[in-house]
N, C-alpha and C positions, 0 to 999 in steps of 0.2 A: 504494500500500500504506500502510494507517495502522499507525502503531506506537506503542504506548502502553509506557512506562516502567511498569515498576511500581513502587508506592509502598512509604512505607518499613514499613505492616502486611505488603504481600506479601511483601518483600526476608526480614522476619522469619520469615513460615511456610517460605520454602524454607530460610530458614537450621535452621529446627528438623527441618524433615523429611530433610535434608544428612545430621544424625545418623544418620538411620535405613533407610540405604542396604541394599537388600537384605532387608529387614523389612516386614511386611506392617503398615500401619498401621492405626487405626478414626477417622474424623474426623466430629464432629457438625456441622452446619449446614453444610456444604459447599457450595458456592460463594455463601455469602453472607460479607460482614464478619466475624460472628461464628465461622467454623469455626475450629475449633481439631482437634489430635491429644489423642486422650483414650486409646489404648493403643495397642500393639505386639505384635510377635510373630514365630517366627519361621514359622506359620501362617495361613493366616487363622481358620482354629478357632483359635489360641491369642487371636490379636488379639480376636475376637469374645467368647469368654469371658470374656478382662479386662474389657473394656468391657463387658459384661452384667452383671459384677459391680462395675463401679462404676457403676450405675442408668442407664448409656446402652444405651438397644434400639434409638434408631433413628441411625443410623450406617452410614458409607460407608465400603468397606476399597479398599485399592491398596497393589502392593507397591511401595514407591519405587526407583526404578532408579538405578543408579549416573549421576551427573550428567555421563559421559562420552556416556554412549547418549543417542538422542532416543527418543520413544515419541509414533507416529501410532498414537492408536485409530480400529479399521477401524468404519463405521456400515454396517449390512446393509443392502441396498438391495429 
């Protein structure tokens, strides 16, 4: 099994998305370096709306789970 550390950009995003436990986020560039969270909510219509109104259309939403739970996403086969 390889394990890779994450660095201290990653350490930083979970520490920001940590805040937003339960909240559905909007993050642009997603899984490149540059993602960042650019709104919240406690919808994803709420989330998607900020982020449309602050000139992000193209964006990725997930609601961040509380850092006790794991979350396997299931792939359809």
């Amino acid at each position: 099994m390889i394990k890779q550390e994450p660095d201290a950009k990653e350490l930083d995003f979970l520490k920001e998305l940590e805040k937003h436990v339960n909240k559905w986020v909007a993050i642009t560039s997603y899984g490149s370096d540059e993602e960042s969270i650019v709104a919240t909510g406690d919808s994803i219509l709420e989330a998607r709306q900020k982020a449309e109104s602050r000139g992000f259309k193209d964006t990725t939403f997930f609601k961040v789970p509380p850092s006790d739970k794991i979350f396997v996403p299931l792939v359809p086969m």
